[in-house]
Structure formats: C-alpha cells, structure tokens
Phi, psi and omega in degrees: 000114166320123184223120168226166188253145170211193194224142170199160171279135189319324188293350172270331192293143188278184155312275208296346176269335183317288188309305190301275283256286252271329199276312175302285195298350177265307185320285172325280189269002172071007187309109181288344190270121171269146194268124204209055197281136214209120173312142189091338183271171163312320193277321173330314188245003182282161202257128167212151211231144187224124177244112177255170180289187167259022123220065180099355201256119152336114175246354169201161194209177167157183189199120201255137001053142192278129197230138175252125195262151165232142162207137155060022170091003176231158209231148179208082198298118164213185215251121169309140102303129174239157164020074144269147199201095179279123191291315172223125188254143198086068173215016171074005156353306208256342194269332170289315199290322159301267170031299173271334191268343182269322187278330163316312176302306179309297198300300176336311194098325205268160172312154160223140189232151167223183117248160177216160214282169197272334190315327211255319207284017149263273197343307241239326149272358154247023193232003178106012180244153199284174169218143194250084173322145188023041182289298181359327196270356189280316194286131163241162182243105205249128209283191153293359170233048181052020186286154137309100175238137183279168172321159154234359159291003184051068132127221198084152167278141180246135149304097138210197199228102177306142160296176156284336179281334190088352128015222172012237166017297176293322171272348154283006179251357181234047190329332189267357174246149192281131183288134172215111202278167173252353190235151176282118188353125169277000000 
C-alpha cells in the first residue's frame, strides 16, 4: 500500500479529514469537543500530522500544539502531543506516524510532553518516547483566574520527548513537584 506522510496546519484539513479525525477522537476519547478550525481559535495553527493511503484516507493522524509549562519558577514552551490514532490497526501506522512526530519534535528542539492512558505506556515506549510512570497527576492545570486544577482522569502516565531546555531532567530529578500547564491535559 502507497502510504504518504504530510503535516498540515487545522486551516489547511479538508471535510473529510476534519470528519475521520473528529469521528476518530469521539470514538478513542469519547471527545465533545470537535475539531473545528476557525480564524482566531486555536485549532486554526495548530500542527497536524496526517499519515494517508494513495487515496488520501487517513490511517493515523495526530497533533501537536503549543503549551506554556512553570516548573520550579521557571517558565517553558513546549509542544502537547495530542490523539495519536491509527484508524487500522496492526499494520505499524500509528508507530511510523510517531516516528515522524518524534524527529519533527526532535528538529524543534523543545520538549514535547503527553498522556497516555497506562493500558498504552509499552506501546509507547516501544516506539521511542521517554515515559514518567503515573506522572499525569504531577500536571496541574492553572485555570484564568489563577485557580489550580487536577487531572481530572485520576492518574496515566506522560509521553515524552526530551528538549534542549532541560525540562525532563528536572522534572525526573524533582519527583515531589508539581507541573503546572496553561492547558487542561491535553
């Protein structure tokens, strides 16, 4: 099977990749939110990694986004991995579409962080991304009005992909503090 990889911004995505992608992520994550991009929202710049057949029909998808992290009083831009989601599986799809999303990532320089649900964290470590066993609970979420928030999954494991900043490193070297995101688990 002709298999090609591409990158596109939410503002660039057809109908139809919109619908697999959105039909996909309610499926996977029970997800209310629909991807739905519109100048000025988010999903408009946002980064999606599409890996399709020759003709065109999604066989993995995922998306990467900008998150601003504080640890420890220092502040950091690094990239969410979000919905990686191979549409059929055990044909290496979702592991070539990581694949790719790890040397994209990589080239960047910056951290890229995830969760995943724990059933997922050997897959996921066998395709090359570090892992923070039962880290997610570590993520807080600091709402607009400076509140605080927990995970609200209770717990998973995070994905990642060390930076240049050295982010990782700190946060495997301080285990008892807490991450505190500008986004709600992604």
């Amino acid at each position: 099977m002709v298999v090609k990889f591409i990158i596109k911004k939410g503002k660039e995505l057809t109908d139809e990749e919109l619908n697999v992608l959105n039909e996909w992520r309610v499926k996977e994550f029970h997800s209310k939110n629909l991807i739905k991009p519109v100048i000025g929202d988010d999903n408009w710049e946002k980064i999606y990694f599409l890996l399709l057949d020759k003709n065109n029909k999604a066989l993995a998808f995922c998306r990467i986004h900008e998150v601003n992290i504080e640890f420890m009083d220092k502040e950091y831009r690094i990239l969410g991995l979000a919905t990686l989601i191979s549409t059929i599986r055990g044909k290496g799809y979702g592991k070539r579409l990581a694949s790719e999303m790890i040397k994209y990532v990589q080239d960047s320089g910056k951290t890229g962080i995830g969760f995943c649900n724990k059933i997922l964290t050997d897959y996921y470590r066998g395709i090359g991304f570090g892992i923070i066993e039962e880290g997610a609970q570590r993520f807080v979420y600091k709402n607009e009005k400076g509140k605080l928030l927990t995970n609200p999954w209770r717990g998973g494991d995070v994905i990642f992909i060390a930076g240049d900043d050295g982010l990782i490193k700190e946060i495997l070297n301080r285990p008892g503090e807490k991450v505190i995101t500008d986004r709600l688990h992604w």
